[in-house]
gemmi code that builds the backbone of each chain (N, CA, C; Angstrom):
import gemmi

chains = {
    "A": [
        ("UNK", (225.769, 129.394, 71.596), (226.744, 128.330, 71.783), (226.808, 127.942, 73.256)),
        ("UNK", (226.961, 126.742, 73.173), (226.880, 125.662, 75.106), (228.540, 125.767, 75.470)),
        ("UNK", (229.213, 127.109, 75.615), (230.084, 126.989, 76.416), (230.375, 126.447, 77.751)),
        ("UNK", (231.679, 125.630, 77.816), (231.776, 125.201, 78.935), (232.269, 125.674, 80.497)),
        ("UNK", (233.007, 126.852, 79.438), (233.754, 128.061, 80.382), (233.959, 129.374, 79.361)),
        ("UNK", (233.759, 130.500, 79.882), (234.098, 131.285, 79.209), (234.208, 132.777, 79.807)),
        ("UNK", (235.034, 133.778, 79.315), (235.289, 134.957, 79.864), (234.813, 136.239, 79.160)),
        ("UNK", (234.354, 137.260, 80.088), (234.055, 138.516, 78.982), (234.931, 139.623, 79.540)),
        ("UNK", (234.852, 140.915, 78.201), (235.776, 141.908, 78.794), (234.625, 143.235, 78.169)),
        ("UNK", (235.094, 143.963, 78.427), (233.925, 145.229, 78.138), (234.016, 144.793, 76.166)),
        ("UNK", (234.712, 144.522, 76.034), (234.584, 144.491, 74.299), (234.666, 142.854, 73.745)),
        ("UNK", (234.856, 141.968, 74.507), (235.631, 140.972, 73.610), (234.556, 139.704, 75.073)),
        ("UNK", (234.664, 138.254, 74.269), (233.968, 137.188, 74.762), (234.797, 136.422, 74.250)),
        ("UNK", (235.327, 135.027, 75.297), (235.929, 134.309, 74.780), (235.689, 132.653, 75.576)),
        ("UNK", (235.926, 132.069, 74.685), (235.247, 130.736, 75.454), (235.732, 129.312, 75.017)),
        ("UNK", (235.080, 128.324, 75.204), (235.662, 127.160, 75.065), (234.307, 126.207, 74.916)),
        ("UNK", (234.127, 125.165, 74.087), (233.119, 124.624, 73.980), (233.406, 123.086, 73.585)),
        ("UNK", (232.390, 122.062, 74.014), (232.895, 120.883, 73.331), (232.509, 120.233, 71.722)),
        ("UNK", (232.944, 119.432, 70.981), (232.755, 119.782, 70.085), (232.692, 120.879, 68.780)),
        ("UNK", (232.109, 120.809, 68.234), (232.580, 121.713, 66.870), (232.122, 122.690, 67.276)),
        ("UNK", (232.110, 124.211, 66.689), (231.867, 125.439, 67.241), (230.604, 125.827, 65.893)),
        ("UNK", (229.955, 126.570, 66.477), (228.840, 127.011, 65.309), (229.284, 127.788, 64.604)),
        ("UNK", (228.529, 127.773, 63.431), (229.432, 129.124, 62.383), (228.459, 130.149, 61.781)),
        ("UNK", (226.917, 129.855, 62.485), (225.726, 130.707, 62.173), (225.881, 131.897, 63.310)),
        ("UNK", (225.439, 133.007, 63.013), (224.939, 134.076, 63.572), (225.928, 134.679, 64.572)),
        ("UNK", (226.969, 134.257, 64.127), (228.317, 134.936, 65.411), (227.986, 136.301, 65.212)),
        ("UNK", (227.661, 136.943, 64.041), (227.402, 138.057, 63.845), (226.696, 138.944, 65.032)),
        ("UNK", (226.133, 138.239, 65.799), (225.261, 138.723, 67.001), (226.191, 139.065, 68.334)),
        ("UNK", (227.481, 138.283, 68.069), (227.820, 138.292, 69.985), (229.007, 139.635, 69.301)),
        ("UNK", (229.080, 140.311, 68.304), (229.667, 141.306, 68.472), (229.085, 142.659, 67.677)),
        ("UNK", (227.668, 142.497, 67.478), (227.119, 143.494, 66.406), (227.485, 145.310, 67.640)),
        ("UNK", (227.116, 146.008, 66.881), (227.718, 147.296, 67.342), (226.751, 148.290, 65.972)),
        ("UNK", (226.033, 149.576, 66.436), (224.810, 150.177, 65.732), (226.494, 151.168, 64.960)),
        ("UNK", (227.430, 150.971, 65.983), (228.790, 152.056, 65.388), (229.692, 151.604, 64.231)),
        ("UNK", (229.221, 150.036, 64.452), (230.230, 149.690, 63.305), (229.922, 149.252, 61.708)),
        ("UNK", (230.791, 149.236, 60.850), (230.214, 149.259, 59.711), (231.084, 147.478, 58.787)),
        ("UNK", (231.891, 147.173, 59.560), (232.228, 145.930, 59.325), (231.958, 145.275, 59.971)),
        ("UNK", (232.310, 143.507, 59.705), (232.624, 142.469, 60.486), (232.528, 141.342, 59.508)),
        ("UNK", (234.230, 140.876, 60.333), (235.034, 140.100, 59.830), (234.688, 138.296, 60.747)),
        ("UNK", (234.909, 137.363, 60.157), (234.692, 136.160, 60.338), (236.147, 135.218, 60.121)),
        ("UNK", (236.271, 134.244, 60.804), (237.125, 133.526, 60.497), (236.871, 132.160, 61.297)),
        ("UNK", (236.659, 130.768, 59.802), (236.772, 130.026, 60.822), (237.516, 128.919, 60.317)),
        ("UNK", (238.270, 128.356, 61.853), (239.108, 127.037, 61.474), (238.574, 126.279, 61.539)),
        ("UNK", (238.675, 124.827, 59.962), (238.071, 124.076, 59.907), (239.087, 122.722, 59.776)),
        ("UNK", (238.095, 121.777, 60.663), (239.361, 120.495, 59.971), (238.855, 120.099, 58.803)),
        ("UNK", (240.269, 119.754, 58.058), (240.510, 119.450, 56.880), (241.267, 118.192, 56.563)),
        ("UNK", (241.200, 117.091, 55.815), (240.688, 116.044, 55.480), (242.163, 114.942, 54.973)),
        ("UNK", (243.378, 116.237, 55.356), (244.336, 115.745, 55.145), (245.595, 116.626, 55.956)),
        ("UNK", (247.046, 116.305, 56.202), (248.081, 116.797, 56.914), (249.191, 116.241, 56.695)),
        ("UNK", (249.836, 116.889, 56.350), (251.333, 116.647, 56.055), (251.490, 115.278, 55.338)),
        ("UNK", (250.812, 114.905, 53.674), (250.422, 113.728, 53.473), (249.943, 112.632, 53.877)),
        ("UNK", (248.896, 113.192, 55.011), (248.288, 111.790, 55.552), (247.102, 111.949, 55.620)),
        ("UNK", (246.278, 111.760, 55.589), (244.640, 111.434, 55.332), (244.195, 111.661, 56.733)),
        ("UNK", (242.986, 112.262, 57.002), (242.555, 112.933, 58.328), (241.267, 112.465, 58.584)),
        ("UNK", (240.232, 112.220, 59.126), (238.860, 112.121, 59.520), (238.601, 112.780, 60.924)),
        ("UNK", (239.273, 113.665, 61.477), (238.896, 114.255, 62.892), (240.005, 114.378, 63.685)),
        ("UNK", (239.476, 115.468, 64.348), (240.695, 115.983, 65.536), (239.875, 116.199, 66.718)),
        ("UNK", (240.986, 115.137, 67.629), (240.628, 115.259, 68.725), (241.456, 116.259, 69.789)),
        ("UNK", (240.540, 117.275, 70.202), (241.654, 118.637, 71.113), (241.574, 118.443, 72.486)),
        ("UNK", (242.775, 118.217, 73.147), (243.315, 118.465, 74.500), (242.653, 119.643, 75.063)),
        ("UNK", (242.881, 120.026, 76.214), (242.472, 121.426, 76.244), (243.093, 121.363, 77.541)),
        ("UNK", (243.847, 122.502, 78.835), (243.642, 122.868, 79.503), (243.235, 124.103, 79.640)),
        ("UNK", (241.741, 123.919, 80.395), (240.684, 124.822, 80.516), (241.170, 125.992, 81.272)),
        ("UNK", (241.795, 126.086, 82.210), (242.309, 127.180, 83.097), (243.027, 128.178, 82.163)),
        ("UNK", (243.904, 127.478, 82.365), (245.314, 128.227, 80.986), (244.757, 128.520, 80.062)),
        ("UNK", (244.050, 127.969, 79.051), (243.492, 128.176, 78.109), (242.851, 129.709, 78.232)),
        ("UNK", (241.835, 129.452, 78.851), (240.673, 130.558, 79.299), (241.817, 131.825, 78.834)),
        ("UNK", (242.339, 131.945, 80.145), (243.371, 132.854, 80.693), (244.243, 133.541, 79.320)),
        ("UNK", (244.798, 132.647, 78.808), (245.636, 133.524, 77.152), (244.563, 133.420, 76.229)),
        ("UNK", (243.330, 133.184, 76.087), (242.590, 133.881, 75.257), (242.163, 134.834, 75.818)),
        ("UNK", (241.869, 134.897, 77.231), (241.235, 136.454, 77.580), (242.294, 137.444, 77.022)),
        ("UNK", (243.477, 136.684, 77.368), (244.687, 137.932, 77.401), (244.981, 138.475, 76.279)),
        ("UNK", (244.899, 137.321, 74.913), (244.640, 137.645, 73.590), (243.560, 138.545, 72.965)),
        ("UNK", (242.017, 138.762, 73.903), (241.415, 139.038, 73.543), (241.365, 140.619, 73.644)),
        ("UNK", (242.372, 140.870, 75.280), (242.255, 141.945, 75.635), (243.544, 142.961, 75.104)),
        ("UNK", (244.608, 142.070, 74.669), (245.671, 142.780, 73.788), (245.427, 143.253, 72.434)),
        ("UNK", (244.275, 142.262, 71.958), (243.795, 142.815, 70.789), (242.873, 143.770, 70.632)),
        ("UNK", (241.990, 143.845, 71.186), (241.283, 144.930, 71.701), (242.017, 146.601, 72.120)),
        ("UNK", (243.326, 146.472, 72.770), (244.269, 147.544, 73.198), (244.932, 147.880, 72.044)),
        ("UNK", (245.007, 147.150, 71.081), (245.544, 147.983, 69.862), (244.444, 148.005, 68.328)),
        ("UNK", (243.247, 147.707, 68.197), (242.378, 147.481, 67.339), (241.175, 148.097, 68.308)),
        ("UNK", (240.379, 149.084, 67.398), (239.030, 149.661, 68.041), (238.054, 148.633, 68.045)),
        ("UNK", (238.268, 147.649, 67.939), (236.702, 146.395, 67.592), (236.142, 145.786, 68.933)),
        ("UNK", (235.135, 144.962, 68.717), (234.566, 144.000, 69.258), (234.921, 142.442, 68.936)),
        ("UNK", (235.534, 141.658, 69.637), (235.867, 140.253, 69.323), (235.348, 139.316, 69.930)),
        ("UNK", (235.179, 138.394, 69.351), (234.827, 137.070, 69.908), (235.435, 136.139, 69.395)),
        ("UNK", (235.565, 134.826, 70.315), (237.204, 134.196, 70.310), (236.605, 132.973, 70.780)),
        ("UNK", (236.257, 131.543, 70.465), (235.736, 130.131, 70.814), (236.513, 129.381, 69.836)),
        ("UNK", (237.222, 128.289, 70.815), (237.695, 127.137, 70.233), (236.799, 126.013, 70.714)),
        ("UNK", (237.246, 124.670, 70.099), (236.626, 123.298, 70.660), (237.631, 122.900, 71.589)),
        ("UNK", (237.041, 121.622, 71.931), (237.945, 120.629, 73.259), (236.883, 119.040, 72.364)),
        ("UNK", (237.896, 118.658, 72.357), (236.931, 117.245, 71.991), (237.344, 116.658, 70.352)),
        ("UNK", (236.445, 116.187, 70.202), (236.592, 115.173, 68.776), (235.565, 116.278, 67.789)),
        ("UNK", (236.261, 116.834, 66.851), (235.697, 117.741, 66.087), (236.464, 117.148, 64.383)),
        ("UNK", (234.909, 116.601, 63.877), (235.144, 115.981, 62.068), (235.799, 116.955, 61.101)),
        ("UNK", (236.095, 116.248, 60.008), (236.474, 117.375, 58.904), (235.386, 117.917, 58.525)),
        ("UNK", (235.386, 119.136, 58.224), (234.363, 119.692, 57.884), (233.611, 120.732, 58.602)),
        ("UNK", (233.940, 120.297, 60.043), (233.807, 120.856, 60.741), (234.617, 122.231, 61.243)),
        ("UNK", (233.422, 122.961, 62.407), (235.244, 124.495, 62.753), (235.553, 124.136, 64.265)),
        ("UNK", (236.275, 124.233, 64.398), (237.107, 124.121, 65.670), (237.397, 125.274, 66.063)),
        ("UNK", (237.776, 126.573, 65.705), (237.571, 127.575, 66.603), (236.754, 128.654, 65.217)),
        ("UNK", (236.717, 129.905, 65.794), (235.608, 130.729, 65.402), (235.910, 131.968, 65.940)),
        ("UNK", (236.204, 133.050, 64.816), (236.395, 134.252, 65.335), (235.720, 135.372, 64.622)),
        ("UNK", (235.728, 136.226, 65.442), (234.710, 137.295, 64.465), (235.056, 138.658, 65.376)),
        ("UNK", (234.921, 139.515, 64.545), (235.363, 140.843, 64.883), (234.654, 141.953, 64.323)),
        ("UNK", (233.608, 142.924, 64.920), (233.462, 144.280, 64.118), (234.179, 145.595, 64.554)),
        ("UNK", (233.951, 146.322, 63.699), (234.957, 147.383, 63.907), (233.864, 148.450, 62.755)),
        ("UNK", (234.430, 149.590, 62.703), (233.772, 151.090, 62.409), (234.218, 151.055, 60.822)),
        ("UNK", (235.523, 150.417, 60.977), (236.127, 150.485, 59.239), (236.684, 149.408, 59.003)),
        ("UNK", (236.499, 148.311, 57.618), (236.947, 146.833, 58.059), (238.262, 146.509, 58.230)),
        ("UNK", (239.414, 147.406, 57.914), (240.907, 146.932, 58.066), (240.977, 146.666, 59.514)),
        ("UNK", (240.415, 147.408, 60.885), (240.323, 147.043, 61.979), (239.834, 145.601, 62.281)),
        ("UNK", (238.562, 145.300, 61.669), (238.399, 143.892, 61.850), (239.111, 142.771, 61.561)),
        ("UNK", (239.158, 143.134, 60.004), (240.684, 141.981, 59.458), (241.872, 142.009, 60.491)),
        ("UNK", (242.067, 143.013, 60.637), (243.567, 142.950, 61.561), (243.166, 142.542, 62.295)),
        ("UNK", (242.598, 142.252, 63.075), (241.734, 142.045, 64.693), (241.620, 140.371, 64.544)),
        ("UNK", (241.236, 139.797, 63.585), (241.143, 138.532, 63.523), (242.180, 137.822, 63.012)),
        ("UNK", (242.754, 138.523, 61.843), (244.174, 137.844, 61.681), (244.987, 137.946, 62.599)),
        ("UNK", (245.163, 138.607, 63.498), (246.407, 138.484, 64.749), (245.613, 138.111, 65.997)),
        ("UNK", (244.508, 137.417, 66.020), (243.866, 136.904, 66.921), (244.048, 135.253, 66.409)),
        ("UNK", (243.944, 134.374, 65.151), (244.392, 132.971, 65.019), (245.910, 133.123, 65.246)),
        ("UNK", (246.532, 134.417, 64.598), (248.164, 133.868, 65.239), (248.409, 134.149, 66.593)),
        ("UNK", (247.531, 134.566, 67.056), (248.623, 134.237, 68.392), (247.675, 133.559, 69.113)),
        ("UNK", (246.366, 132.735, 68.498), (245.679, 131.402, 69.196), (246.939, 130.421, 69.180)),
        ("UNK", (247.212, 130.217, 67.665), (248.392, 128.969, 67.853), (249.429, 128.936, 68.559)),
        ("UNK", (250.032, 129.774, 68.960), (251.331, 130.133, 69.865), (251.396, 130.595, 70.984)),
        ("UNK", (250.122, 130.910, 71.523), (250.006, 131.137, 73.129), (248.847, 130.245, 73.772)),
        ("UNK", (248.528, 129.721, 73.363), (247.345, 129.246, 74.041), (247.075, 127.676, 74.193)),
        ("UNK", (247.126, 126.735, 75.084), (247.457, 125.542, 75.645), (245.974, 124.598, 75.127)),
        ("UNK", (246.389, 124.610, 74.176), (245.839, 123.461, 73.424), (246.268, 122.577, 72.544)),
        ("UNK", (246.166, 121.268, 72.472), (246.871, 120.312, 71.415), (246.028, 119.227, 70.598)),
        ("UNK", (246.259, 119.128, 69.330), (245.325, 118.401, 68.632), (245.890, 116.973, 68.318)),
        ("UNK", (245.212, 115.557, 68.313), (245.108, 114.578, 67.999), (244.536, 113.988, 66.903)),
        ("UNK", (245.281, 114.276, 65.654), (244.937, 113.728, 64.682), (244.620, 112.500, 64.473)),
        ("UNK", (243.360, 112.216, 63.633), (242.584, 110.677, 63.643), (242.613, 109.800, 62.511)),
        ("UNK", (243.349, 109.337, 62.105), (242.861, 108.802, 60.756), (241.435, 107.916, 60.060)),
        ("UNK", (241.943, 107.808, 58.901), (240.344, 107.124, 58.292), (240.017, 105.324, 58.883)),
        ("UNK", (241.425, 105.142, 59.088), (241.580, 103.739, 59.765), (241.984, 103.502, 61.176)),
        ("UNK", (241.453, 105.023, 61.923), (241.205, 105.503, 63.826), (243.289, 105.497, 64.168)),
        ("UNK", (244.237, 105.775, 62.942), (245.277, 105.323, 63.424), (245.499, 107.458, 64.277)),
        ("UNK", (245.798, 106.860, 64.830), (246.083, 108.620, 65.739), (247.504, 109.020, 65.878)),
        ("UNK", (247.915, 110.740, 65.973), (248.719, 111.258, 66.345), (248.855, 112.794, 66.630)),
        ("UNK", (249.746, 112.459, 67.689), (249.793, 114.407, 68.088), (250.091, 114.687, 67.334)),
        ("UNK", (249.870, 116.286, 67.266), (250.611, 117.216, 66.357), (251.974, 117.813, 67.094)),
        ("UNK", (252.714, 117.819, 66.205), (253.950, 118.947, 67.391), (253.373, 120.560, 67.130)),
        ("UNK", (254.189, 121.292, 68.191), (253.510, 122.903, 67.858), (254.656, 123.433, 68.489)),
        ("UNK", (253.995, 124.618, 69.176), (255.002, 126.221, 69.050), (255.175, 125.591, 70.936)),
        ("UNK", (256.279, 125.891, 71.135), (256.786, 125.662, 72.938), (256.460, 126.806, 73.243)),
        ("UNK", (255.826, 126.537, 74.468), (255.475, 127.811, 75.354), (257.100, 128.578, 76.248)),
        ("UNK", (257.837, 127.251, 76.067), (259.100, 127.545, 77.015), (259.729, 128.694, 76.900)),
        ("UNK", (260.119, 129.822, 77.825), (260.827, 130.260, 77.856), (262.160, 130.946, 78.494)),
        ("UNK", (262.366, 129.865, 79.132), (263.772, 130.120, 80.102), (264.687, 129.301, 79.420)),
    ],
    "B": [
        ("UNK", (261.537, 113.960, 101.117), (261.210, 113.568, 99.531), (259.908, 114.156, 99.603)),
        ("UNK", (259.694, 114.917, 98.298), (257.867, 115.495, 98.034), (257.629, 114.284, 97.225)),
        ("UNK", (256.394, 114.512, 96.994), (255.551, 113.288, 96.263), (254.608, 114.438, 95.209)),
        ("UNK", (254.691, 114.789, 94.547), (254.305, 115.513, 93.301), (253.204, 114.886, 92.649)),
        ("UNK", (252.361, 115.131, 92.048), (251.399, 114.519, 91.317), (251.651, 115.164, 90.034)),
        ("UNK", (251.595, 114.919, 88.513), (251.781, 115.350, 87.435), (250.658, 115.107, 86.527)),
        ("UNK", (250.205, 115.836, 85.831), (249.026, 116.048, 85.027), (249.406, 115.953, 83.752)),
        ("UNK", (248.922, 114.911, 82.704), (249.346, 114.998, 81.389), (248.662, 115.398, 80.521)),
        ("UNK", (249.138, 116.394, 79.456), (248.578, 116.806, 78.518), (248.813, 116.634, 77.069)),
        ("UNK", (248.199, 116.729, 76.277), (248.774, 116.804, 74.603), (249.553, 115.131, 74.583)),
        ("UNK", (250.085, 115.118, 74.263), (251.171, 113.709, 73.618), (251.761, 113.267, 75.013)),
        ("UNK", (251.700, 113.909, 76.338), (252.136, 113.306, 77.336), (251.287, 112.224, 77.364)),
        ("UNK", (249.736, 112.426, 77.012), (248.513, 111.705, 77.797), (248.604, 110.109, 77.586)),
        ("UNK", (249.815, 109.775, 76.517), (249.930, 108.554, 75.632), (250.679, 107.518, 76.937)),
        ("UNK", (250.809, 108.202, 77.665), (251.649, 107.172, 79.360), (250.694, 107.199, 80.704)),
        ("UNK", (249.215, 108.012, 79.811), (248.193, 107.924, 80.943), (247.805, 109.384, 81.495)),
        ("UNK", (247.462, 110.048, 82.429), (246.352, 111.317, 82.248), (247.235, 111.916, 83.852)),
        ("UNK", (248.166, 110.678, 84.604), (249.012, 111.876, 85.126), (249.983, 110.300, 86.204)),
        ("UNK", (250.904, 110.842, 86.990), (251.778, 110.219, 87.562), (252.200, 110.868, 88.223)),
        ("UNK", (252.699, 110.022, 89.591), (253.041, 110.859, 90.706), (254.995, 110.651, 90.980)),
        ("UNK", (255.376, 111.437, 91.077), (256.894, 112.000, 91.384), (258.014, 112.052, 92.924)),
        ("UNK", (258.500, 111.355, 93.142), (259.220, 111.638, 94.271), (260.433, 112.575, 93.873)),
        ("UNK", (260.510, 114.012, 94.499), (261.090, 115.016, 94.060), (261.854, 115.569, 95.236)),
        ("UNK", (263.448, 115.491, 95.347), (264.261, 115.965, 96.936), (263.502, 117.468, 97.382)),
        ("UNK", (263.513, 118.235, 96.301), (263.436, 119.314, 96.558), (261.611, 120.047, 95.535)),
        ("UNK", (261.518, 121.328, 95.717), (259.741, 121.192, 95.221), (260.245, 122.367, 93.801)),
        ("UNK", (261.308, 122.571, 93.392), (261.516, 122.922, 92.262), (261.153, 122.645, 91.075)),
        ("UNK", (260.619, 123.264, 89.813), (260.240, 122.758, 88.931), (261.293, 122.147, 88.096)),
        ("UNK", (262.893, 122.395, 88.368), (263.742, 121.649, 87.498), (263.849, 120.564, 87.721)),
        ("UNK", (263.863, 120.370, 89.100), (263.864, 118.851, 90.175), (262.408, 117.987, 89.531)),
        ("UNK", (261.231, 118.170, 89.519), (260.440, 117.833, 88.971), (260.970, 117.598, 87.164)),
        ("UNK", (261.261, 118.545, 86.808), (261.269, 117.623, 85.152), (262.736, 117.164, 84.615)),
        ("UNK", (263.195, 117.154, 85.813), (264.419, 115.650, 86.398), (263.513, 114.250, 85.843)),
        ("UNK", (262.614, 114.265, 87.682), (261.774, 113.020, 87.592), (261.020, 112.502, 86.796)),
        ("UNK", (260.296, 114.099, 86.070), (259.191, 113.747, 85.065), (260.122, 112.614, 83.571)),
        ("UNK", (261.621, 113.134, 83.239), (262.357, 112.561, 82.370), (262.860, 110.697, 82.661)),
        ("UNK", (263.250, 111.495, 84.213), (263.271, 109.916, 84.896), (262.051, 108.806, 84.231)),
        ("UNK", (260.940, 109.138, 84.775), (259.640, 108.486, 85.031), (259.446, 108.284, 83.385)),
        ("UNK", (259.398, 108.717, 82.183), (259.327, 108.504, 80.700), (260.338, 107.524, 80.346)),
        ("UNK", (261.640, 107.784, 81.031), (262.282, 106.303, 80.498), (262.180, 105.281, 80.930)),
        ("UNK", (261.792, 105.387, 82.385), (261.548, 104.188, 83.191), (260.024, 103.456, 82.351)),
        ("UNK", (259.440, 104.245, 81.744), (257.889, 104.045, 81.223), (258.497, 103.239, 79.850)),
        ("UNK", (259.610, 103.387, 79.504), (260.200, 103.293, 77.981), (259.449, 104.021, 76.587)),
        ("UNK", (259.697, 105.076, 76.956), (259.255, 106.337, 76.430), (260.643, 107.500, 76.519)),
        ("UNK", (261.537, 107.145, 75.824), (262.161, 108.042, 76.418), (262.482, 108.897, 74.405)),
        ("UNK", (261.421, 108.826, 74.020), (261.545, 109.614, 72.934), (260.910, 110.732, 72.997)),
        ("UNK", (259.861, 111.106, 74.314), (259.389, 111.969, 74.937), (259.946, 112.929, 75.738)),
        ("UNK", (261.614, 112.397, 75.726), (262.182, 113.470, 76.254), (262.307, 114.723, 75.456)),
        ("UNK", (262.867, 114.219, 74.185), (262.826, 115.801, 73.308), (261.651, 116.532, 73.416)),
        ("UNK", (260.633, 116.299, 73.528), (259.545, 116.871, 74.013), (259.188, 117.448, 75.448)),
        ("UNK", (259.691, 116.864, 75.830), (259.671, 117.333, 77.344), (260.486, 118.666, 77.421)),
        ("UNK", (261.878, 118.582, 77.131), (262.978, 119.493, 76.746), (262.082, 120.891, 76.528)),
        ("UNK", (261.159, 120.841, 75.645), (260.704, 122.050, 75.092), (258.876, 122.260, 75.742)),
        ("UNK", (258.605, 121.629, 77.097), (257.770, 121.697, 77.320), (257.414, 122.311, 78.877)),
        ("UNK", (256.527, 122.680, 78.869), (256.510, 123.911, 80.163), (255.493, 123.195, 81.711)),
        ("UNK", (255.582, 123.632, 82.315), (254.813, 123.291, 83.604), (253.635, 124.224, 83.967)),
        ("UNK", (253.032, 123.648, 84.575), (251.704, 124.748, 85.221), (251.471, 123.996, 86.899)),
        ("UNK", (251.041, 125.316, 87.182), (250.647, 124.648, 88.743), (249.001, 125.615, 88.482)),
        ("UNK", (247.979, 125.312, 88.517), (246.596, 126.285, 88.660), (246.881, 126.791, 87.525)),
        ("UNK", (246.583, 127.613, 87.334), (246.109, 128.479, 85.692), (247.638, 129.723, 85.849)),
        ("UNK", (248.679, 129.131, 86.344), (250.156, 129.708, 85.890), (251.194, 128.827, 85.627)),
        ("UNK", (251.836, 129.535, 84.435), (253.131, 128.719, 83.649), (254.012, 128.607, 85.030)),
        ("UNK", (254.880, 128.149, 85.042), (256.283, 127.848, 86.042), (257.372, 127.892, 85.548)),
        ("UNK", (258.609, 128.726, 86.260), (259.961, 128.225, 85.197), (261.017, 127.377, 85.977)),
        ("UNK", (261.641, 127.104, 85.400), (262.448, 126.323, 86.045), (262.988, 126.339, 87.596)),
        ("UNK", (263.105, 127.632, 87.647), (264.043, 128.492, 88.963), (262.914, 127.966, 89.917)),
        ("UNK", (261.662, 128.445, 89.300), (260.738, 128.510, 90.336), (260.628, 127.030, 91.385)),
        ("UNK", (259.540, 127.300, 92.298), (259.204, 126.079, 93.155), (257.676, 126.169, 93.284)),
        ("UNK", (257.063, 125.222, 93.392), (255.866, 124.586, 93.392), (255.433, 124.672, 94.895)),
        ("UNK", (253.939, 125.535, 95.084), (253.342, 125.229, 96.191), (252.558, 124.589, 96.913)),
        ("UNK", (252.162, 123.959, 95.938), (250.813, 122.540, 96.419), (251.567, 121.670, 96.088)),
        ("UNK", (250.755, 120.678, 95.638), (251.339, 118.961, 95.437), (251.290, 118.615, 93.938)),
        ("UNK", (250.870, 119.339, 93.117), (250.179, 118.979, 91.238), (250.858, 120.234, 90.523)),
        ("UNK", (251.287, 119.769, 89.511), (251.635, 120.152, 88.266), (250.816, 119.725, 86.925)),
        ("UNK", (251.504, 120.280, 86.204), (251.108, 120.250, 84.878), (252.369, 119.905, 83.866)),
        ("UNK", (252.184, 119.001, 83.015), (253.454, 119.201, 81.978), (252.861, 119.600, 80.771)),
        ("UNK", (252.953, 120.531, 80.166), (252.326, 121.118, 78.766), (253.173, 120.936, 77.511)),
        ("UNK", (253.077, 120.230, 76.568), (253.943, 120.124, 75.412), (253.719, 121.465, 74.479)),
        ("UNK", (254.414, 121.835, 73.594), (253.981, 122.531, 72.613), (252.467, 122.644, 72.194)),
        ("UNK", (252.328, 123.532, 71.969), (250.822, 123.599, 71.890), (250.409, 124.192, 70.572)),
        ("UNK", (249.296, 123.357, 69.591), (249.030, 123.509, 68.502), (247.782, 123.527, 68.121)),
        ("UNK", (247.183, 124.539, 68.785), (245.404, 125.405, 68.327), (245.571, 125.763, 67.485)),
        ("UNK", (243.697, 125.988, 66.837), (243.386, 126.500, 65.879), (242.930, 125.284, 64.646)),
    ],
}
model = gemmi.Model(1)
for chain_id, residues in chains.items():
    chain = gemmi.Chain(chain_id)
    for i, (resn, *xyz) in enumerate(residues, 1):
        res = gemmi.Residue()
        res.name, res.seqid = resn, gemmi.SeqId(i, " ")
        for name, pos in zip(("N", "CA", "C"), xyz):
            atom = gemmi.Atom()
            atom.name, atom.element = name, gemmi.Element(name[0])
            atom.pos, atom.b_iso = gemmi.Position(*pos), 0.0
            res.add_atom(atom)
        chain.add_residue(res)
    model.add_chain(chain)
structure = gemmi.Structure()
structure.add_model(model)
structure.setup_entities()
């Protein structure tokens, strides 16, 4: 994958790319001869939202921030899960059908991986400074609202 | 008076990709004073509820209110909805 920025930690890779994210061979950026699972997960846009008809999302991104709470995600998850993770979202105009982010996790026994990736998309959506622009079939657009980072 | 530069993100970007601020003081509350100012003056002021619940950055750190700003650029970050 043609990341545009991205961070590593002794266990975990995390990055940012434009356009849609690949969904072949992730299996590689976390294989391990120790482990005996690995878990996949990927977000895809989908073709409709809150009754309205979809053809593409276009994602905001700040790249700094961004980077930064996925490393931090990557490395909190890692501190409580024995695995290997890898963690890539998009920035850009990404179709239905397409994945927009991409996660994958091995681990020694698979409940580590599952856990590892399910609490790696929740706390993509709620910590991490990205926003999507929904497109319609007739280019009509709109933000999405989401989770406030605010906390004072 | 500071002169602030502001960076828009997410649903801010809909008033343009950033705007600059005359701010008495270099506080981030003083700033999203102006930033509220500057949305109604834009006639946008349905962006305030959004604003309300939206955070600042200066470089690759959040800001809180109390705080103060050391360069000249911010960030206004709306809710944020990855994945």
């Amino acid at each position: 994958m043609k990341l545009f920025t991205e961070n590593r930690g002794e266990k975990w890779c995390c990055g940012l790319l434009d356009g849609p994210c690949q969904t072949s061979e992730l299996d590689a950026y976390v294989a391990d001869p120790a482990h005996g699972a690995i878990a996949q997960f990927f977000g895809v846009v989908r073709n409709h939202n809150e009754g309205l008809e979809a053809s593409a999302v276009d994602y905001d991104v700040h790249p700094e921030l961004a980077l930064k709470a996925m490393s931090e995600i990557c490395s909190d998850i890692c501190s409580v899960y024995p695995v290997r993770l890898l963690l890539i979202h998009s920035r850009g105009l990404v179709h239905v059908g397409e994945a927009s982010v991409v996660i994958a996790a091995s681990s020694a026994h698979r409940k580590d991986a599952l856990g590892a990736v399910s609490d790696a998309i929740d706390q993509l959506k709620v910590r991490v400074p990205i926003w999507k622009k929904e497109i319609g079939p007739a280019d009509e657009q709109r933000w999405l609202d989401g989770h406030s980072l605010r906390k004072d | 008076m500071n002169q602030i530069h502001v960076h828009c993100l997410g649903v801010f970007r809909e008033i343009g990709d950033g705007f600059d601020v005359e701010v008495p003081s270099r506080s981030v509350a003083a700033i999203r004073g102006a930033v509220s100012d500057h949305l109604m003056h834009m006639g946008r002021s349905d962006l305030n509820d959004v604003l309300k619940r939206s955070v600042f950055a200066e470089g690759d750190e959040l800001i809180k209110d109390y705080m103060v700003v050391e360069g000249s650029a911010v960030s206004v970050l709306p809710p944020v909805a990855g994945g």
